[in-house]
C-alpha positions as CSV (number, residue, x, y, z in Angstrom):
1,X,-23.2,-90.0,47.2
2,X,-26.6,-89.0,48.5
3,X,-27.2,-85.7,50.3
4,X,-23.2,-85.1,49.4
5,X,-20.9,-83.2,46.9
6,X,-19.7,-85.5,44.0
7,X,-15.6,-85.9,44.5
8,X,-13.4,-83.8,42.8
9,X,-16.0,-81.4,41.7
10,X,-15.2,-78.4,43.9
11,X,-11.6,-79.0,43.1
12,X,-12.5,-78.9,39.3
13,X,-14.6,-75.6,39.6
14,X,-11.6,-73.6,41.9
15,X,-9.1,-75.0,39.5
16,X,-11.3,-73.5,36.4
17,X,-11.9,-70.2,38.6
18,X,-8.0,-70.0,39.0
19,X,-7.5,-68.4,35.4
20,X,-10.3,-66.1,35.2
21,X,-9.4,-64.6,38.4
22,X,-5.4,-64.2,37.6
23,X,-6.7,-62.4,34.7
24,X,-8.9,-60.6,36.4
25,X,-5.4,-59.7,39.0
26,X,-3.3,-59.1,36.0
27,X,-5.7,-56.6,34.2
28,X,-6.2,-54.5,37.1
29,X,-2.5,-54.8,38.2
30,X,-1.8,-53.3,34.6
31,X,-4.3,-51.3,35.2
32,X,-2.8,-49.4,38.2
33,X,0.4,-49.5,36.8
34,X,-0.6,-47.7,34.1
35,X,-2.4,-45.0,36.3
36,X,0.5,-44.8,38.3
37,X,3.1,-44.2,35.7
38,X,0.8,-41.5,34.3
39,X,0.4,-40.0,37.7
40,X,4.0,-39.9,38.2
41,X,4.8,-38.5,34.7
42,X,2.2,-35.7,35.1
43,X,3.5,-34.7,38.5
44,X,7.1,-34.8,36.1
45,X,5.5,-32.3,33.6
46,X,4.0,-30.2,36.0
47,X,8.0,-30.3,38.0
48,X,9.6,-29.4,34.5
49,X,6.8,-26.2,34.1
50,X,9.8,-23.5,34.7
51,X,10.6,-24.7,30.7
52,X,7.8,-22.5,29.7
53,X,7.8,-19.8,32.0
54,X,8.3,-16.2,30.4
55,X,8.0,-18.0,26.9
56,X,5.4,-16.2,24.3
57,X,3.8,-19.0,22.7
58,X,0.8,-18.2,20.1
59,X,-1.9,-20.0,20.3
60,X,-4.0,-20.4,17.0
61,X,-7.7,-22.2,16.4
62,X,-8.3,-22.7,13.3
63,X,-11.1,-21.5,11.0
64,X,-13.9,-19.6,12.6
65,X,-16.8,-17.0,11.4
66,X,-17.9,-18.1,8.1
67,X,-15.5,-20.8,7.8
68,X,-16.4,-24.0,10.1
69,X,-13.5,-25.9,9.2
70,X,-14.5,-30.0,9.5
71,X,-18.2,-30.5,10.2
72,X,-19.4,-34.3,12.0
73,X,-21.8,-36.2,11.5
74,X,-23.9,-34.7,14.5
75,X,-23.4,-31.2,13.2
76,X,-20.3,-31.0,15.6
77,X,-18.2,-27.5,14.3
78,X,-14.4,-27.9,13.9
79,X,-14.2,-24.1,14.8
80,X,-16.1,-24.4,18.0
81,X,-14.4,-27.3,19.2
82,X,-10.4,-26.2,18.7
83,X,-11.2,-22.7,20.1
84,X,-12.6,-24.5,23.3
85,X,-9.5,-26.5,23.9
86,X,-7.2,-23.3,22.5
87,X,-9.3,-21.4,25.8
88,X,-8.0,-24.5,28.0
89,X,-3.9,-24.1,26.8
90,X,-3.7,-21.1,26.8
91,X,-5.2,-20.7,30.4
92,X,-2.8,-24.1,31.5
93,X,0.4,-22.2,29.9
94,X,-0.3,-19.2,31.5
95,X,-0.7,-20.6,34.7
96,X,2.3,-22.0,34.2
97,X,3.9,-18.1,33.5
98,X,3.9,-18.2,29.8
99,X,2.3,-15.7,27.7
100,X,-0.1,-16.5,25.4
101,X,-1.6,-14.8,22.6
102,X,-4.5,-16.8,21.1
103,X,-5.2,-15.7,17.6
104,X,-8.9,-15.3,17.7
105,X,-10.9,-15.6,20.6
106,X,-14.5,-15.9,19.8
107,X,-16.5,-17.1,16.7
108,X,-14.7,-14.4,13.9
109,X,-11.5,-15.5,11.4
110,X,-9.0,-12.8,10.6
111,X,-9.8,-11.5,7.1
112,X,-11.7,-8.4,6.7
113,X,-15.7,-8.3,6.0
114,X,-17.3,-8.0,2.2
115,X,-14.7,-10.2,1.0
116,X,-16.7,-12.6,-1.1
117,X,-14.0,-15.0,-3.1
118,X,-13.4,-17.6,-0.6
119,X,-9.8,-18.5,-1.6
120,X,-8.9,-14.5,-1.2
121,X,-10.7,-14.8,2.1
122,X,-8.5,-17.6,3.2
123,X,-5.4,-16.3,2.2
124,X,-6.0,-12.9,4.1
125,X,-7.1,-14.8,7.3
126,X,-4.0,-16.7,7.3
127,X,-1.1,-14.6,6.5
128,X,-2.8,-12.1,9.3
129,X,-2.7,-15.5,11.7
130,X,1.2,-15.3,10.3
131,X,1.8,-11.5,10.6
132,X,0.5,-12.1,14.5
133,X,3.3,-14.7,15.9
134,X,5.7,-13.1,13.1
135,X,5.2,-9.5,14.6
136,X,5.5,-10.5,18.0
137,X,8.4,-12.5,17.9
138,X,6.6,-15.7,19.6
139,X,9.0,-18.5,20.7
140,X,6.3,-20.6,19.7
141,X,3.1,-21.2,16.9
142,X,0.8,-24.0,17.8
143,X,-2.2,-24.1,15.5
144,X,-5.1,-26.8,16.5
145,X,-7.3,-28.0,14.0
146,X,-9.8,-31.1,13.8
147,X,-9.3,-33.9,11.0
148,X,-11.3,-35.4,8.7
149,X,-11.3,-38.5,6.5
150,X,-13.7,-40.4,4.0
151,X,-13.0,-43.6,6.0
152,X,-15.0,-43.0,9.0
153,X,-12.7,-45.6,10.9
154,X,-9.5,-42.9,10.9
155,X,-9.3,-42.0,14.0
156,X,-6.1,-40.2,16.3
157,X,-4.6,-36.8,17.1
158,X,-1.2,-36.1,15.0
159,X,1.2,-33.6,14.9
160,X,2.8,-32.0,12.2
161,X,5.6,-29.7,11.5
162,X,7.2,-27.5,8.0
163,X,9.5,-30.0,6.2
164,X,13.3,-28.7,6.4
165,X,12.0,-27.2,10.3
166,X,14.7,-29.3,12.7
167,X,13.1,-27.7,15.9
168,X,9.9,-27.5,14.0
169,X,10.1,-31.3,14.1
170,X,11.5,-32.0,17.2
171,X,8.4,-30.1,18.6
172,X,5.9,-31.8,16.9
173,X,7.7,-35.2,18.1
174,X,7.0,-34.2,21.8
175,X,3.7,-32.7,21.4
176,X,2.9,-36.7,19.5
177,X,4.7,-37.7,22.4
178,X,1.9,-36.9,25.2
179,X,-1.1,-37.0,22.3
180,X,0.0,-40.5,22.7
181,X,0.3,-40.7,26.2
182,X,-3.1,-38.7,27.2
183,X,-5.5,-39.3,24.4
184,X,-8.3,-42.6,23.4
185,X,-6.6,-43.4,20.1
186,X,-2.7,-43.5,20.7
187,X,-0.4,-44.7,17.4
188,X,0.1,-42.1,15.3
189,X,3.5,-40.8,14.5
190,X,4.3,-36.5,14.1
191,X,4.6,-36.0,10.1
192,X,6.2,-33.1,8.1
193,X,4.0,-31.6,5.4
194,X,4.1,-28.5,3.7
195,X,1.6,-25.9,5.2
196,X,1.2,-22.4,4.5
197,X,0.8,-21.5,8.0
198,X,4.0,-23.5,9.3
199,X,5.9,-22.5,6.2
200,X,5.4,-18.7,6.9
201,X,6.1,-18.1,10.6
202,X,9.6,-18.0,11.8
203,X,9.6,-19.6,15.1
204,X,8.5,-23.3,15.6
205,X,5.5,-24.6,14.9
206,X,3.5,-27.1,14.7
207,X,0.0,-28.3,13.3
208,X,-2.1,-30.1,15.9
209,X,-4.9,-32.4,14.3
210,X,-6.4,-33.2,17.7
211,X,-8.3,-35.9,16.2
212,X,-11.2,-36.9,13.5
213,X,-14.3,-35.5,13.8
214,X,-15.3,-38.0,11.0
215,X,-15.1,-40.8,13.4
216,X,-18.3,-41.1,15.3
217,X,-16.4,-41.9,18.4
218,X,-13.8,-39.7,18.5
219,X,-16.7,-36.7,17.5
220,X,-18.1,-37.7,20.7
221,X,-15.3,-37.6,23.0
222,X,-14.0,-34.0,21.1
223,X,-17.6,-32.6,22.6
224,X,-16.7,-33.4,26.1
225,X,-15.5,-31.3,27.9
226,X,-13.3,-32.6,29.9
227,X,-11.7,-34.5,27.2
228,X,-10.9,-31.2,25.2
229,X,-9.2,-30.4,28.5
230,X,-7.2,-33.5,28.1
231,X,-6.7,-32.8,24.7
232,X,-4.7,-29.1,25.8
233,X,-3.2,-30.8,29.0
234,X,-1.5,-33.4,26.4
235,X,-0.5,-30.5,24.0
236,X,0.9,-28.6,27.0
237,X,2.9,-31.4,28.0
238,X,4.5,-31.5,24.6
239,X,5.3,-28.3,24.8
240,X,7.1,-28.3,28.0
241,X,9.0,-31.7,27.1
242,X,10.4,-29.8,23.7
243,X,11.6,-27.0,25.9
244,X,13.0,-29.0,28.7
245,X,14.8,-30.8,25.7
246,X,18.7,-29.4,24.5
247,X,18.1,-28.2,20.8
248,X,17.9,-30.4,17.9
249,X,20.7,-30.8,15.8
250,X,20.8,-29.7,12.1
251,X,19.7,-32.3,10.1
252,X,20.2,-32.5,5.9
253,X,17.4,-30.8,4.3
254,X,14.7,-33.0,2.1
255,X,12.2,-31.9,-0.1
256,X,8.7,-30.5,1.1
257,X,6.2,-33.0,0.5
258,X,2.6,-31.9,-1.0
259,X,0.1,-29.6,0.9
260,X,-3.1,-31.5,1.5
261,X,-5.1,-28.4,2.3
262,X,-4.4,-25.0,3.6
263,X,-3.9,-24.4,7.4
């Protein structure tokens, strides 16, 4: 038909458009929801805060002063990056009316100057990391640390508690929880292993690999600073869903599986 629109093509493209744009509807639909139901379990968190209130909870980042701890690709520092977002809990919890006792709070570890054998070091620097929640009586040990793997496409924040540790467990199951929730790379499940640091104090506590700073990626988004704020915000929110929780029950005891490295 001259000057005219061939029949049935209009009809063909709208019918063809039809699927892209219910996709288009269901995506953002999911989309929202998903914003929603985090909105609303935040505002949940933030109702249950009173679990935390008057707790003392010790906050630890790992390594410091000589000792960077993981090192990316870009030069990024394992030690600067898990005292940044210890700074950020420990201001959330006690805005929340926790007290919180960071174990180091600039670029310095805990063992004493002009010792030169590392492993000596090391050991010093931890047990004093120990000796701190131990002699305070803490309800609480969270230590924070940055992972790293050979396979540069490892990636996700886990949580880990002391084989044999029932509430140590259950602890490390919430903070997974929200790590899940909050963070890029969701999936991981909370692990017992045998660490020094989680063996020795004698509240609960748990490890916090906050993610892999061997993944390109993930080094990236540990920079940013308002993802390391995410990063505390999700740990927080563990912590007040294991204290809103009734305590764990007593479970048989297993043997301790074998320490990777020394925390």
């Amino acid at each position: 038909m001259k000057g005219g629109k061939e029949p049935g093509k209009g009809r063909e493209k709208l019918l063809k458009a039809k699927p892209v744009l219910f996709s288009v509807i269901l995506v953002t639909l999911i989309l929202g929801y998903k914003a929603v139901a985090s909105s609303i379990e935040g505002r949940s968190i933030s109702a249950l805060s009173w679990a935390v209130a008057g707790r003392l909870i010790v906050v630890d980042p790992g390594h410091g002063g000589d000792d960077p701890g993981a090192v990316g690709k870009t030069g990024a520092l394992e030690k600067d990056i898990v005292l940044a977002v210890a700074k950020h809990l420990a201001s959330i919890l006690g805005q929340a009316g926790a007290e919180v006792v960071l174990t180091r709070e600039n670029d310095l570890d805990l063992s004493d100057a002009g010792i030169y054998d590392l492993h000596v070091r090391k050991m010093q620097d931890l047990s004093r990391r120990v000796a701190l929640a131990n002699d305070r009586k803490a309800d609480l040990f969270i230590s924070i640390h940055v992972n790293s793997f050979p396979d540069a496409r490892e990636n996700g924040a886990q949580a880990f508690s002391q084989p044999g540790s029932v509430e140590g467990k259950k602890l490390s199951r919430a903070i997974q929880h929200e790590l899940n929730r909050f963070l890029a790379y969701p999936g991981r499940e909370a692990k017992q292993v045998d660490y020094y640091i989680c063996r020795m104090v004698k509240m609960p506590g748990s490890i916090v690999e906050i993610g892999f700073l061997s993944n390109p990626e993930e080094e990236k988004l540990m920079l940013d600073l308002n993802y390391q704020y995410r990063i505390a915000w999700a740990i927080y929110a563990g912590i007040v869903r294991y204290f809103a929780q009734p305590a764990a029950a007593e479970e048989p005891s297993q043997p301790p599986l074998p320490s990777r490295r020394n925390h």
